[in-house]
DOPASE-329161 format. One record per residue (C-alpha): x, y, z. Coordinates in steps of 0.1 Angstrom, whole numbers, padded with zeros to 4 digits, always signed. Each point is the difference from the previous one (the first is absolute). Example, Ala and Ser with C-alpha at 12.3 -4.5 7.8 and 13.67 -1.06 7.14 Angstrom:
BEGIN
+0123-0045+0078+0014+0034-0007
END
This chain:
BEGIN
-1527+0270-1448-0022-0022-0025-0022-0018+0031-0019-0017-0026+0032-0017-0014+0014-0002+0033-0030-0018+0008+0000-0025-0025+0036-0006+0012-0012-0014+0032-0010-0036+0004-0027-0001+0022+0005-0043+0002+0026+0013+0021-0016+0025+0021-0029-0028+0010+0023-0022+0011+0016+0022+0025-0032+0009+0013-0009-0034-0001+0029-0010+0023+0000+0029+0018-0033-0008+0011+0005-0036+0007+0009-0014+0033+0036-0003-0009+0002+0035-0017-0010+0007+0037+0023-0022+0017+0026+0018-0023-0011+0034+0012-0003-0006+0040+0033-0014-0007+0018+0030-0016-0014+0020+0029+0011-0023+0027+0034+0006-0017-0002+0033+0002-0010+0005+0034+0033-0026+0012+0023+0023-0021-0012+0038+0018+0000-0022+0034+0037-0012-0007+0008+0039-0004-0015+0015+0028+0015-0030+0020+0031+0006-0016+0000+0040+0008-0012-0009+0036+0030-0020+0005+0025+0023-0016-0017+0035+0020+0013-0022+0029+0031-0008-0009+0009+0036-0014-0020+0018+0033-0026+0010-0019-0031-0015+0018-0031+0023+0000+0007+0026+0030+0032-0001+0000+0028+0025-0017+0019-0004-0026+0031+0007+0022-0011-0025+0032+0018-0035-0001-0024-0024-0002+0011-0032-0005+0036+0006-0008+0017-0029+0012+0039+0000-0007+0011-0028-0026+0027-0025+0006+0036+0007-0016-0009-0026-0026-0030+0001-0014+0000-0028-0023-0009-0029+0030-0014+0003+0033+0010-0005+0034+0015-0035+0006+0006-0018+0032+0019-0034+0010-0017-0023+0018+0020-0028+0027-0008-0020+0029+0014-0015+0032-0011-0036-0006+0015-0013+0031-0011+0001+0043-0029+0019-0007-0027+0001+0017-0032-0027+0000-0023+0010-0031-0032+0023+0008-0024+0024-0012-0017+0029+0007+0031+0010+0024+0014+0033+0004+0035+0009-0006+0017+0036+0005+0031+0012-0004+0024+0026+0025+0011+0027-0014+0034+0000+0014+0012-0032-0003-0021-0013-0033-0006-0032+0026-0035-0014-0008-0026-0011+0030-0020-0029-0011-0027-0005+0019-0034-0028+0008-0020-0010-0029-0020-0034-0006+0018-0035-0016-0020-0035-0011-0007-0004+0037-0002+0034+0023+0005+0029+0010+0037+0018+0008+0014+0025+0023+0035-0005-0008+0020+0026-0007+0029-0006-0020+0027+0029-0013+0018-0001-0030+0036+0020+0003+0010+0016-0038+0035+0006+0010+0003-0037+0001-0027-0013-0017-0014-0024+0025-0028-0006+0020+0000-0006+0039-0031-0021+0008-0027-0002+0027+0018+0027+0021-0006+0001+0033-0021+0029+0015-0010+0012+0031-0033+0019+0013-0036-0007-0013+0004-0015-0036-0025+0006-0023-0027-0032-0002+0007-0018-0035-0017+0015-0023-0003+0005-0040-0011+0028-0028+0013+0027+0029+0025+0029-0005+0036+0013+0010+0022+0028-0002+0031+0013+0013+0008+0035+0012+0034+0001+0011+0007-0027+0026-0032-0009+0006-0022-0028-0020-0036+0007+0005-0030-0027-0011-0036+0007-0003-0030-0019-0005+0001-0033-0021-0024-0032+0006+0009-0018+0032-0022-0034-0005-0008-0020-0033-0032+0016-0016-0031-0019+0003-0012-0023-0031-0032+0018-0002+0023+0035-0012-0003+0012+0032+0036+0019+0015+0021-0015+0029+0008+0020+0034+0015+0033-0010+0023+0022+0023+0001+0033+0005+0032+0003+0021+0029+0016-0015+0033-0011+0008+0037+0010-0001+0032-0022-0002+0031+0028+0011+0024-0020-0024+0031+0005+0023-0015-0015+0028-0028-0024-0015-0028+0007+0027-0033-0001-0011-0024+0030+0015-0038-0004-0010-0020+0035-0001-0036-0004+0005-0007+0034-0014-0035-0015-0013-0026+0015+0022-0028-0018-0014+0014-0030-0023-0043-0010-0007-0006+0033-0015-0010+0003-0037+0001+0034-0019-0033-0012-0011-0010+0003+0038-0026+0029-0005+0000-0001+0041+0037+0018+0002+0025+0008-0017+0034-0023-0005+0026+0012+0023+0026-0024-0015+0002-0024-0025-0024-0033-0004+0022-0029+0000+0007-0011-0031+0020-0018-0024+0017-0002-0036+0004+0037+0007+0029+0021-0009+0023+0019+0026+0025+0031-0011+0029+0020+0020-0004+0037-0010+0034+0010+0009-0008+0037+0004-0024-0004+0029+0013-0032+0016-0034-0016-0004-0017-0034-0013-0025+0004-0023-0024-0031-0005-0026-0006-0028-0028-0020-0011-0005-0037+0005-0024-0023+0012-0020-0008+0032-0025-0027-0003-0013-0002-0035+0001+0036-0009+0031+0022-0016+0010+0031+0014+0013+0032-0013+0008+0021+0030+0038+0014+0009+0012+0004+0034+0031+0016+0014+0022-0006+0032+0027+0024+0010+0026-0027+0010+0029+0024+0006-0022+0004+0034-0003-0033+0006+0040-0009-0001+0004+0032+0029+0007-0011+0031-0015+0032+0020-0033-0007-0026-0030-0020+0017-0020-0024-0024-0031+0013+0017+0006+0030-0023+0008-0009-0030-0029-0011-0025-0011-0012-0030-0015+0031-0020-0020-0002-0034+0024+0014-0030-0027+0010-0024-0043-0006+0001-0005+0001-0039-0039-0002+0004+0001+0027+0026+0013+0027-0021-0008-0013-0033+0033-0007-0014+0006-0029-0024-0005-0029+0018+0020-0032-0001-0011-0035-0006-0004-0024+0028+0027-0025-0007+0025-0027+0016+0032-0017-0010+0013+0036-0020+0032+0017+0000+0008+0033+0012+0031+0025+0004+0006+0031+0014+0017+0027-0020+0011+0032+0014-0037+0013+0017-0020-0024-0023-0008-0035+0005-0006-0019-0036-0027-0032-0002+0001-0026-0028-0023-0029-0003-0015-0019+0027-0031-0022+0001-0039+0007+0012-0022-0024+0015-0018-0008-0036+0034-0009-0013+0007+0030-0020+0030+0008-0006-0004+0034-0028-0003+0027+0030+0014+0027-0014-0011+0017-0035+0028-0009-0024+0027+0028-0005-0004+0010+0034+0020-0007+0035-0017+0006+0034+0018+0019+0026-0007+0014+0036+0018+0036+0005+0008-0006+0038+0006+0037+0007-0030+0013-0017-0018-0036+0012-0018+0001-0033-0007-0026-0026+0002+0008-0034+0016-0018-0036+0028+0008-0025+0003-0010-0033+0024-0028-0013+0017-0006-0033+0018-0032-0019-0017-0035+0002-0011-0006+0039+0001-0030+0011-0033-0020+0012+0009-0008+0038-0023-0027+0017+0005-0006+0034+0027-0004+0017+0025+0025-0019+0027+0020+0017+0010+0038+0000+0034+0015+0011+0007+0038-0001+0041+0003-0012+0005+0039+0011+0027+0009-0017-0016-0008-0031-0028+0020+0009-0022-0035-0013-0018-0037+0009+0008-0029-0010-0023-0030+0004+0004-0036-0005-0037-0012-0016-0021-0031+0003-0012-0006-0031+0028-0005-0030-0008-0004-0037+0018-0033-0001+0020-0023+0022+0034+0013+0004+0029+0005+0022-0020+0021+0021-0030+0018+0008-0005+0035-0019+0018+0028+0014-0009+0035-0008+0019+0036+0007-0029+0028+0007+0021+0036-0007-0016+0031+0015+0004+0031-0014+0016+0029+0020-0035+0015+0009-0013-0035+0007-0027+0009-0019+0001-0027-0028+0022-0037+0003+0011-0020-0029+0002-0040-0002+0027-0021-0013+0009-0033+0000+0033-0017+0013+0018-0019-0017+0013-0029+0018+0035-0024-0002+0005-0031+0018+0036-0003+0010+0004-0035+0017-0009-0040-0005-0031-0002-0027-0005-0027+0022-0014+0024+0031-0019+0025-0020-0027+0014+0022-0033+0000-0025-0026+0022+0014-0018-0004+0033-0027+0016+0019-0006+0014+0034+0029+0002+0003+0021+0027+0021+0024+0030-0011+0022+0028+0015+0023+0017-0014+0033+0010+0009+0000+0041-0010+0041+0003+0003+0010-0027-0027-0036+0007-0017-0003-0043+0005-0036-0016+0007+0002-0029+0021-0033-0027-0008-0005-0030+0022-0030-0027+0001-0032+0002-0019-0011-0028-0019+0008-0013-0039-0031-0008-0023+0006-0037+0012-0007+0011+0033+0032-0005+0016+0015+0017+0021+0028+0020-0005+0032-0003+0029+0025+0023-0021+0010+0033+0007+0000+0022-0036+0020+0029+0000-0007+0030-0034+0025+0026-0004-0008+0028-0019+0020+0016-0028+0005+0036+0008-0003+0006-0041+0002-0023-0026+0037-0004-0002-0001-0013+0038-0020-0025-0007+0014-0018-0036+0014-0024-0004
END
């Protein structure tokens, strides 16, 4: 090559005024920003290839041939699970919140239960039959009735309704709680009579007692409280006592309790898991969270802690206590997950192998809050997310809008969640039963 004719081919005006510029502040502007661009492209990738090693079971440490995260797809891929949503707009029940609400298995009846209106505290109890869709109010009981009471917890296991904890006076102005109780208490549905178990040994004691350890639970409330079916037991976590949030779980072996030849002097509150004390991941202390046990594994979503936060769990991944290994420990998720505040309800449907949770915090006004279908894989090693889609089918005119602190069960047979209470972003309170029947697939639920 002729480098001296080459030479006078170049311009060097031109070559000056690239280094000119390159040199300049915005020639360096230019350059951070090419390599800020470049950096967001190779982090998109590996993001990318994260998210698709999960979905294909290829996380590091695992083989090619183990099923990671292979959840099974609906017949139709093309839309999502749908549900219609309905209501029973008529003889309901006096509005409330932070009331409890559980459903019998048997009989898909719903036991509502306390809560606080504009003026007090309840200890009503009022049941709602599904074969006939109506409600019998303020029913008469017999035994010792639960104190009225708010922000507490109930269950049903078999014929017997059980509630636990809840706040049994108005909390003070200065943020200070009411009188907690640490009784539990059974209502045999057949013969409404009322049995109160002190089981609570010591109802002062704090797990941050470095004097002794807890031999039951602190009383508490805004706590959750699960049936675990295999084991006949309750299993209570978290909450609050005082100012502070806990994150402790607690089981009871009830199937003892409903034995006649069974004394209450031995049956007892036992710890289900001490994170700290073995070093396992450790939950955050929360209140007003939902929870749902699935086979040997009970699930938490969202929740509250005493600074107001409401981000407790690292995004993409669900909390979960193994009750048989009584272990903590995380799985991932996949799809968009929903941002639960407090408040938000979980219920395990079985049959589906799956969760589905009605949220508190929806993108927009609508005819309802969010609700969300959380689909374990076979392992139960990874879950997807997906978002229901929900009908109205009724008067425009009685469209529910979204509420909170409200409360949910669900009835497992028709796969139908039952929502009552809570309050609307006008602060009103809600006095209408809502009813959300899930699709089984897609076609179930079109319209």
């Amino acid at each position: 090559m002729d480098w001296a004719h080459h030479e006078e081919e170049f311009d060097p005006e031109e070559v000056s005024i690239a280094t000119v510029f390159l040199s300049s502040p915005r020639g360096l502007v230019f350059l951070v920003a090419c390599g800020l661009v470049a950096l967001a492209v190779i982090l998109s990738v590996a993001h990318f290839k994260g998210r698709m090693d999960c979905e294909n079971g290829l996380a590091e440490g695992v083989d090619e041939d183990e099923e990671l995260c292979a959840v099974d797809e609906p017949s139709s891929a093309h839309a999502g699970p749908r549900a219609i949503v309905g209501c029973v707009p008529f003889s309901s029940p006096a509005g409330r919140l932070s009331t409890s609400l559980s459903v019998q298995a048997s009989t898909g009846n719903a036991y509502l239960f306390g809560g606080e209106d504009e003026a007090t505290l309840r200890n009503d109890l009022s049941v709602f039959a599904s074969s006939t869709a109506e409600w019998t109010l303020d029913v008469q009981t017999t035994g010792h009735t639960p104190r009225p009471r708010c922000k507490h917890a109930s269950v049903l296991l078999g014929d017997i309704f059980i509630v636990y904890g809840g706040e049994c006076a108005p909390s003070d102005t200065d943020g200070q709680t009411g009188e907690l109780d640490p009784a539990v208490y059974m209502l045999h549905v057949e013969t409404m009579e009322w049995i109160q178990m002190n089981l609570s040994t010591d109802p002062t004691c704090t797990l941050d007692d470095d004097t002794h350890q807890a031999t039951s639970p602190p009383a508490r409330f805004g706590h959750t409280m699960c049936v675990w079916e295999e084991k006949q037991c309750l299993v209570v976590f978290a909450g609050q006592r005082d100012t502070k949030t806990l994150n402790d779980a607690w089981h009871l072996n009830i199937g003892d309790l409903v034995r006649p030849d069974v004394s209450v002097c031995n049956v007892a509150w036992e710890l289900a898991a001490d994170a700290e004390k073995n070093g396992q991941h450790s939950p955050a202390h929360r209140m007003n969270h939902a929870a749902a046990i699935l086979g040997s594994s009970m699930y938490i979503l969202g929740g509250v802690d005493s600074a107001g936060c409401t981000r407790l769990a690292a995004p993409g991944e669900i909390e979960l206590l193994d009750l048989s290994a009584r272990e903590w420990r995380t799985i991932p998720s996949t799809g968009v997950e929903p941002q639960f505040g407090e408040g938000a309800s979980c219920h395990a449907i079985s049959s589906r192998n799956a969760m589905v949770t009605v949220g508190t915090q929806p993108e927009s006004p609508g005819i309802f809050n969010e609700v969300h279908l959380l689909q374990l894989n076979r392992q139960a090693s990874c879950a997807t997310w997906t978002r229901v889609n929900l009908t109205w089918e009724g008067d425009w005119t009685l469209i529910p809008g979204r509420r909170r602190l409200c409360a949910a069960g669900i009835d497992e047979a028709t796969e139908t969640l039952l929502v009552f209470g809570g309050l609307t972003d006008n602060r009103l309170l809600h006095d209408v039963l809502v009813t959300v029947s899930l699709g089984r697939d897609d076609a179930d639920g079109a319209s």
